[in-house]
N, C-alpha and C positions, 0 to 999 in steps of 0.2 A: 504494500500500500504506500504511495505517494503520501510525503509530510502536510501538502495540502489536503488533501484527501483525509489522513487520521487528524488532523487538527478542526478542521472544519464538521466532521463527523461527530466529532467530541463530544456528549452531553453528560452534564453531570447538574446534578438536582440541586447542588450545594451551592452553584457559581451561576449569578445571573449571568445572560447576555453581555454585558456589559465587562465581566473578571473575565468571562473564555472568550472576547475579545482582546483586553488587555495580555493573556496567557497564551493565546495562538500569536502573537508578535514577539513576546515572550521568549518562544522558544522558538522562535525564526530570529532570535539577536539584535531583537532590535533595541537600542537604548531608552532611557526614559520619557527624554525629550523625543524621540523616533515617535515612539507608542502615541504619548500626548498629541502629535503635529497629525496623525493620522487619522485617530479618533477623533480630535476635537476635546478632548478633554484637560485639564491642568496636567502638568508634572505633578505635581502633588497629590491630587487624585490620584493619578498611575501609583506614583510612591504608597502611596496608603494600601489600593488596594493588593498589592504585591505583599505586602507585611500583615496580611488577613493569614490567618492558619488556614481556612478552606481555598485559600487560594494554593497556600503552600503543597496543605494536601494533594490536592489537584494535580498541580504542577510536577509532583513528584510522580506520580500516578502515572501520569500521559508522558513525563521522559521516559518511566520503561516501557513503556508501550511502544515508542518512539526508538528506543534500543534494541526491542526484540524485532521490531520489523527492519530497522537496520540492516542487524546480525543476518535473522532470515532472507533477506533480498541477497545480500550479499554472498553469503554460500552458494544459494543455488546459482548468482552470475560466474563466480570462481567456477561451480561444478559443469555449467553448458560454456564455458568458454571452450573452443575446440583447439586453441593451440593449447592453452593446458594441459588441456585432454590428450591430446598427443605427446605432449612432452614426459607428459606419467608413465604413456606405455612405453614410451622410449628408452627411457632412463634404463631399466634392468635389461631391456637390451642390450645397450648401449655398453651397461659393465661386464656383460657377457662376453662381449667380442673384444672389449681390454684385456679381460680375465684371459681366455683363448689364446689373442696374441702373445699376452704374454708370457703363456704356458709353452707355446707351440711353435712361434713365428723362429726360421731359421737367422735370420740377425741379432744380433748381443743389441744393437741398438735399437730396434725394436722391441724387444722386450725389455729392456734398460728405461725405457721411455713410456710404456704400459702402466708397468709396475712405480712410476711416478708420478704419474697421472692419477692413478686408482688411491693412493697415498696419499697424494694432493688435494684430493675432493673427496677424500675423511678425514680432512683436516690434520693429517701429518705431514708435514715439513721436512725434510730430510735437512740434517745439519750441515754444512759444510765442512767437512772434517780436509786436514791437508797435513798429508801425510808425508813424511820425511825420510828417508832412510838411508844409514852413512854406514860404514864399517870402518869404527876406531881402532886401529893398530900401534895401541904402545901397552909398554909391560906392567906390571902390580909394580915393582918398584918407582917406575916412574910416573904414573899416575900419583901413587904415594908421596913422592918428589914434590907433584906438581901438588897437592891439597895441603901440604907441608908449608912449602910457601906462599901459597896464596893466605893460606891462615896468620903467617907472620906478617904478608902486608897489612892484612885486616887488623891486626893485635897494633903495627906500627901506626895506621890513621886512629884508630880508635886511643891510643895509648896516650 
């Protein structure tokens, strides 16, 4: 149901004409001075009749009315949207033929690149690790040598 449509529909036995007039502009946003210029009536008026508890009532009343048909319009547009709709059946598709490749496909780079993807849109990150690798050729005594005197420089600035 259209906001004109539930607003204008409205009846409630507690709010003359007059409040579910002030209340249907109300909850279409409109300011005090808005309301007053429209109706014809004082700011003041508006003021007052806003701070009536059967107005409040009211008020509170026809916003969830106002929220459930909201909600409701809106699911069912998400649910008949048809790109949507195709994107839903697509998706487990879609992980299926990453999954595949990555299982299957004769390239390192290809599968390298599946299995990144599929990681990537579950939200893990692969870290950039950078790896190093040297082959240190000197002996325990000279290592020894070498932790011996650096510790004496340390001992020498520190001293």
């Amino acid at each position: 149901m259209k906001l004109n449509q539930l607003l204008s529909s409205y009846k409630d036995k507690d709010l003359s004409e007059k409040h579910r007039m002030v209340l249907r502009l109300d909850l279409m946003g409109k300011s005090n001075s808005s309301i007053a210029a429209i109706t014809g009536y004082a700011t003041n008026t508006v003021s007052q009749i806003k701070t009536q508890e059967a107005y409040k009532v009211a008020k509170r009343k026809l916003k969830r009315q106002l929220d459930k048909s909201f909600v409701e319009n809106f699911g069912s547009q998400i649910a008949t949207d048809p790109v949507r709709s195709q994107l839903e059946e697509s998706k487990v598709r879609a992980l299926e033929i990453l999954v595949t490749l990555m299982e299957n496909a004769q390239s390192e780079n290809v599968r390298q690149s599946c299995a990144k993807d599929i990681l990537d849109r579950a939200g893990y990150k692969p870290k950039d690790v950078l790896e190093h690798k040297a082959k240190i050729d000197i002996s325990d005594s000279e290592m020894r040598s070498n932790i011996e005197s650096a510790l004496e420089d340390l001992r020498g600035k520190n001293g």
